[in-house]
Structure formats: structure tokens, C-alpha cells
C-alpha positions as CSV (number, residue, x, y, z in Angstrom):
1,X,14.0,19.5,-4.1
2,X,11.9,16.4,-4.1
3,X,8.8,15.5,-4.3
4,X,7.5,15.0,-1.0
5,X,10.2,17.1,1.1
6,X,9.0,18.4,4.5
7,X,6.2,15.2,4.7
8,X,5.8,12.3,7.1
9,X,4.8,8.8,5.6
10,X,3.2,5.8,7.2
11,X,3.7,2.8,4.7
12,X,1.8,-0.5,6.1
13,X,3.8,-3.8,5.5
14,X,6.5,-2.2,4.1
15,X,9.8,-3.8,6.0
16,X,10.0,-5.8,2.5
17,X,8.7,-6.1,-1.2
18,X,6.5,-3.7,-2.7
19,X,6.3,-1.8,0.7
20,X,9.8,-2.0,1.3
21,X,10.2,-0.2,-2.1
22,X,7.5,2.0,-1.8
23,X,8.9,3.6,1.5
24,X,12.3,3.6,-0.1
25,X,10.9,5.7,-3.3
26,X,9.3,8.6,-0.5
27,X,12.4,8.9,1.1
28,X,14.6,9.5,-1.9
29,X,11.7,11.8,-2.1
30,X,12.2,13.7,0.7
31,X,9.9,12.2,3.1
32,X,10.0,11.0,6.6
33,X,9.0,7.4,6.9
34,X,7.6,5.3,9.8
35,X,7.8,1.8,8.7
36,X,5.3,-0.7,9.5
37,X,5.3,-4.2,10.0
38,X,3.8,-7.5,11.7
39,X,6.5,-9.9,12.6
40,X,9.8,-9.7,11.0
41,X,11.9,-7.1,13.3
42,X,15.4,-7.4,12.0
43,X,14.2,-6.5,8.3
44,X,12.1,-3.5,9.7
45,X,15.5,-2.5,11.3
46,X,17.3,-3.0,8.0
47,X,14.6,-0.9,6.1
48,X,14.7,1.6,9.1
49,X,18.7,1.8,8.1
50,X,18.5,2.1,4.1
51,X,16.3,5.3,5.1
52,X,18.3,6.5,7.0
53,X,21.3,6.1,4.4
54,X,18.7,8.7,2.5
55,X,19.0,11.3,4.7
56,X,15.6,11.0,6.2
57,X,14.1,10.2,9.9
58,X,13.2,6.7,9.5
59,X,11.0,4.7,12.5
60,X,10.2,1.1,12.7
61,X,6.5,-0.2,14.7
62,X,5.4,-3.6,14.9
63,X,1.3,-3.4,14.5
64,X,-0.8,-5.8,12.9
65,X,-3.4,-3.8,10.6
66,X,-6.2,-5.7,11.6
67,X,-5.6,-5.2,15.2
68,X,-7.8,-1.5,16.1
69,X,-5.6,-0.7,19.4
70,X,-2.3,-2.1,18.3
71,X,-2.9,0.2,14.8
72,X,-4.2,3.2,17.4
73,X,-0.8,3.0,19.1
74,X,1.3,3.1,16.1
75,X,-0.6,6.2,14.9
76,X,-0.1,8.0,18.2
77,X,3.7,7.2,18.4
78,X,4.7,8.0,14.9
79,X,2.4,11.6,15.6
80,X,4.7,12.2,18.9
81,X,7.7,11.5,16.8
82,X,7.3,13.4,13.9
83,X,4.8,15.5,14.4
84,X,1.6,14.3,12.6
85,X,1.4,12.1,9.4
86,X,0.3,13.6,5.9
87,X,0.9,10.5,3.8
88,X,-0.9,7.0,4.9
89,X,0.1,4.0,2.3
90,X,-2.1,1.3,2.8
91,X,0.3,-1.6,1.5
92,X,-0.3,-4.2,3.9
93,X,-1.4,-7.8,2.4
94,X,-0.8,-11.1,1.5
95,X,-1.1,-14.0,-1.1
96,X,-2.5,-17.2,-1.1
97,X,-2.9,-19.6,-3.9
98,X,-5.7,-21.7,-3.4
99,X,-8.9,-22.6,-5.1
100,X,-12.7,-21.6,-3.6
101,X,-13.4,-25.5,-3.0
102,X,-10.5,-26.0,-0.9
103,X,-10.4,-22.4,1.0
104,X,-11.2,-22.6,4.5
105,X,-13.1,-20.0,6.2
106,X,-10.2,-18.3,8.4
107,X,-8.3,-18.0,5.2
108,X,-11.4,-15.9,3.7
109,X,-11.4,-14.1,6.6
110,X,-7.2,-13.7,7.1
111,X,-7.8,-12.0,3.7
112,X,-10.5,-9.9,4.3
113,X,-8.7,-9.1,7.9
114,X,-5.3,-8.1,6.6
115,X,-6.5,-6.0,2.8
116,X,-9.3,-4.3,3.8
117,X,-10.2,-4.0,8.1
118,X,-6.1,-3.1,7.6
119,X,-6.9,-0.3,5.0
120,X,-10.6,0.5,7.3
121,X,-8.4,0.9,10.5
122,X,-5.2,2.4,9.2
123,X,-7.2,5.2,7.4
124,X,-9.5,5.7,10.4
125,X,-7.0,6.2,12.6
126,X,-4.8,9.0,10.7
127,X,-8.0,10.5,9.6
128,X,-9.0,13.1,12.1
129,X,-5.6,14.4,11.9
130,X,-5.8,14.2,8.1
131,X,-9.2,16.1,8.4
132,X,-7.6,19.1,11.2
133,X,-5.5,19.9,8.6
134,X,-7.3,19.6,6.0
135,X,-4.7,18.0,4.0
136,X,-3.6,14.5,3.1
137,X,-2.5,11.9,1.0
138,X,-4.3,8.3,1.3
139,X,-3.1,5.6,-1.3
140,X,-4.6,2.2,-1.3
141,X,-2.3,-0.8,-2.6
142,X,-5.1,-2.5,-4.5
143,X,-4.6,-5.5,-7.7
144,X,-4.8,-6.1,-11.3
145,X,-6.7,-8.9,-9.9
146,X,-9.2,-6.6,-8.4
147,X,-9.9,-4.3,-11.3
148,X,-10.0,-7.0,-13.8
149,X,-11.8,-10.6,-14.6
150,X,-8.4,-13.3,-14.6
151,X,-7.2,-16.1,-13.0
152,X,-6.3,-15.1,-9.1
153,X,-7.4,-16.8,-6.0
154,X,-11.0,-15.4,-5.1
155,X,-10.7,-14.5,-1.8
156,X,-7.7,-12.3,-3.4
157,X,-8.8,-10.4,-5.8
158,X,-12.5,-10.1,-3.7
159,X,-10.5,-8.3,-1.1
160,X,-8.8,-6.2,-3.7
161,X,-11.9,-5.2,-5.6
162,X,-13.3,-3.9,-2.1
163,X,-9.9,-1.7,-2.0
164,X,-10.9,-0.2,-5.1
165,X,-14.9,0.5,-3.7
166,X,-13.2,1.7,-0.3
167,X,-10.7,4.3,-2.3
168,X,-13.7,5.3,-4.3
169,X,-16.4,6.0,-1.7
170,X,-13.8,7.6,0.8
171,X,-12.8,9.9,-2.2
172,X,-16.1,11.2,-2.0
173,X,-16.7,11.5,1.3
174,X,-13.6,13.3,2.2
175,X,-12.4,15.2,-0.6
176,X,-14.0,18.5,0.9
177,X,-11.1,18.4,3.3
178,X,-8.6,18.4,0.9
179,X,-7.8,14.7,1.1
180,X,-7.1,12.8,-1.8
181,X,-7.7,8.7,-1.8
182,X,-6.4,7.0,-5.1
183,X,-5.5,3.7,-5.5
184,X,-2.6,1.6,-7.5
185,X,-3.0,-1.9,-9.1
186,X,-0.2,-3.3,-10.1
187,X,-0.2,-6.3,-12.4
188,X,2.5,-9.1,-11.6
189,X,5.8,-7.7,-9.9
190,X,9.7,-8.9,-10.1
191,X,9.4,-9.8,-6.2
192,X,6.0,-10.3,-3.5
193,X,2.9,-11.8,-4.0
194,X,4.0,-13.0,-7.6
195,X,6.6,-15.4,-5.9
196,X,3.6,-17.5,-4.9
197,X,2.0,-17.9,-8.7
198,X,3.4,-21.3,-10.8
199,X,5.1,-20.7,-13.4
200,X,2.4,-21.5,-16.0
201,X,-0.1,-18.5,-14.6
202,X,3.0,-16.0,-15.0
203,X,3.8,-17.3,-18.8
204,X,0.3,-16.6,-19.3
205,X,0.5,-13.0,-18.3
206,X,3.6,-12.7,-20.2
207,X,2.0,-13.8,-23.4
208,X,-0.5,-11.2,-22.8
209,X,1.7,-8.2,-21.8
210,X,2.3,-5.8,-24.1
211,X,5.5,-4.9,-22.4
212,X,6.5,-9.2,-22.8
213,X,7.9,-8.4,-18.7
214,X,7.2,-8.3,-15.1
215,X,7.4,-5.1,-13.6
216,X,9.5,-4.0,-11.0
217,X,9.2,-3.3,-7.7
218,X,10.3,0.3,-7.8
219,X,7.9,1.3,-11.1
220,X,5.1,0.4,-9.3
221,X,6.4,2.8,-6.2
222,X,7.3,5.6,-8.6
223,X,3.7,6.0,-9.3
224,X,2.8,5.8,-5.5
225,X,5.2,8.6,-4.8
226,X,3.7,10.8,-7.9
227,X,-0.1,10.3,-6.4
228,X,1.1,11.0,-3.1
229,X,3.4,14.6,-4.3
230,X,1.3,17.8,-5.1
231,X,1.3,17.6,-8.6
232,X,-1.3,15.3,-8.0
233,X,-3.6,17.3,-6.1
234,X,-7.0,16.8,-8.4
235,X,-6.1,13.3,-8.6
236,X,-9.1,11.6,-6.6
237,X,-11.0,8.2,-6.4
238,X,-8.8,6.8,-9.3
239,X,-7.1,3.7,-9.5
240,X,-4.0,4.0,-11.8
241,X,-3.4,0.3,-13.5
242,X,0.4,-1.2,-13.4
243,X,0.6,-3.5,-15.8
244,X,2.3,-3.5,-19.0
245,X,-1.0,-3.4,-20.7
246,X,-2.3,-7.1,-20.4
């Protein structure tokens, strides 16, 4: 028996990297995934496949997060395939190293777009059914960089301290209806955004990690598929650091 047997997951951005492993950590699970992504079809297809080596239904749909009718779509076809969805992973994001001075304003509002109007529509959109049923699992793939003062690119971590407010005040406002809203923040991973950092920021989070490593991919997705399994059912509004201790 696993975890999550019998559930259906929707996992934003997730045809590679932290999403990649996230979905790939609910179907060992025992969940049904529907794999999101924006532009890279033949790795959705090759996610779509691993899944499927699992045992599990497995579906690929190309959505951008920040697009509300493309994002309303996706919902309503994963919901005729498998039959509603009780797990939403808001994983959907991207990196960008570049100081304040030198940011434009669409790559302020590219972050903004993609991390939170992602997490705003994807949530929205799953909600009501979420609400009928009066059970669900909403997990919010927020930052180290959002939860604590360090180095990161401010448009970065701004976006992913707003994850943490949005998991917060949603935890309140829906936790009636037996929905739970928790976040993760992981700390510097083997593989994603961490492949844009120099070398010199990573050495200094090294020196400051208790652990003297990186984490992995698949830690960081264990703890997702824990928050999103019943034995976390009074889990609510948290946001569970990833990091080593730095």
C-alpha cells in the first residue's frame, strides 16, 4: 500500500527537475499523475513514460500557469480523465540571476507571472472541486530564498516569500473544507534552479550547511509526497524548510 494510492495529482512544471521528481515520488506512491508543462513536449512524454513504468495512469498537458483559460482547460481535461483531482502541486517556476539595477520590468513581472498568478490560477481552478468534496491536498513549491534573508535575485525570492503568504492565508480560508495548503522550501538542489547560481554563491551555502551538501532532488519530493498523504492531515499553513540546516 502506498501513500497516496487511489489519488489523482496535478504537478505544475514537472516534465523535468524538482517537478519531474516530485511527480515521480507520487506515483511510486500510488498516485495518478497528470503532468504539466509549457514548452518542452518530448520530455513531458518521457515523464508521461517513467510513470507509466510505475504502474500508474500518467497524462501529459501543455498549459502555461499564468495563462487563466489555457490553466482552465488543463483542469477540465485531467477531471474528464481521471475523474477529479485531489492533489494540486504548485511547482511551476523559474530562475534568474540578475541584480535589481539591471532587472527589467518584464523580468519582474515573468516572475511574478510564472510563481505566484501560476500558484493564484492553478489553485483557483481545482478549487471548487477540492471544496465539493471537501477534501484536498494543495502544496506550494516555495524557496529558502523566500523564508530567509540571503543572497538570491530579488525578484526571486519576492515571488517566493508571496508563496509562503499565499499558502498561509489560503490555509485559513479553506481549512473548514478539509483542505490542507502547506508549502516546501528547499534550500539549493543537485539539479534546477541551482544550475544557474556561480559557483562562489553555492560554496557559500556549503560552508554554511550543516549537512556540508546539496540536496537531492528526490529528498525534497519525499517531503512533498508525506504533506500530500493522510498522515499529514493536521498539517496546515506550514512551510517545512529543506535545507541541510544553513
Amino acid at each position: 500500500m502506498g501513500l497516496l494510492d487511489g489519488k489523482v495529482a496535478l504537478v505544475t512544471g514537472s516534465s523535468r527537475g524538482l517537478g519531474r521528481a516530485i511527480a515521480r515520488v507520487l506515483a511510486r506512491e500510488g498516485a495518478d499523475v497528470a503532468i504539466n508543462y509549457a514548452r518542452d513536449a518530448a520530455a513531458a512524454a518521457s515523464a508521461v513514460d517513467e510513470l507509466h513504468a510505475l504502474g500508474r495512469r500518467a497524462w501529459a498537458h501543455q498549459a502555461s500557469v499564468s495563462d487563466k483559460p489555457a490553466v482552465r482547460a488543463m483542469v477540465a481535461a485531467i477531471i474528464e480523465q481521471a475523474g477529479g483531482i485531489d492533489i494540486l502541486v504548485n511547482n511551476a517556476g523559474h530562475g534568474q540571476v540578475v541584480p535589481l539595477a539591471l532587472m527589467e520590468e518584464a523580468d519582474w513581472d515573468n516572475m511574478m507571472s510564472t510563481h505566484l498568478k501560476g500558484a493564484f490560477l492553478c489553485t483557483q481552478a481545482v478549487l471548487r472541486g477540492m471544496v465539493k468534496r471537501r477534501a484536498g491536498r494543495i502544496i506550494n513549491v516555495s524557496s529558502l530564498a523566500g523564508v530567509k534573508m540571503m543572497e538570491a535575485p530579488v525578484h526571486y525570492a519576492t515571488a517566493k516569500a508571496g508563496l509562503k503568504g499565499f499558502t498561509e492565508s489560503l490555509a485559513k480560508e479553506i481549512g473548514r473544507y478539509g483542505i490542507t495548503v502547506n508549502a516546501v522550501a528547499p534550500g539549493i538542489l543537485d539539479e534546477g534552479v541551482s544550475d544557474n547560481l556561480p559557483e562562489a554563491r553555492k560554496d557559500e551555502y556549503l560552508r554554511h550547511c550543516a549537512m556540508r551538501r546539496v540536496g537531492t532532488l528526490e529528498e525534497a519530493a519525499e517531503v512533498v509526497a508525506f504533506i500530500a498523504s493522510d498522515r499529514a492531515s493536521y498539517m496546515n499553513g506550514a512551510t517545512v524548510i529543506i535545507d541541510g540546516a544553513v
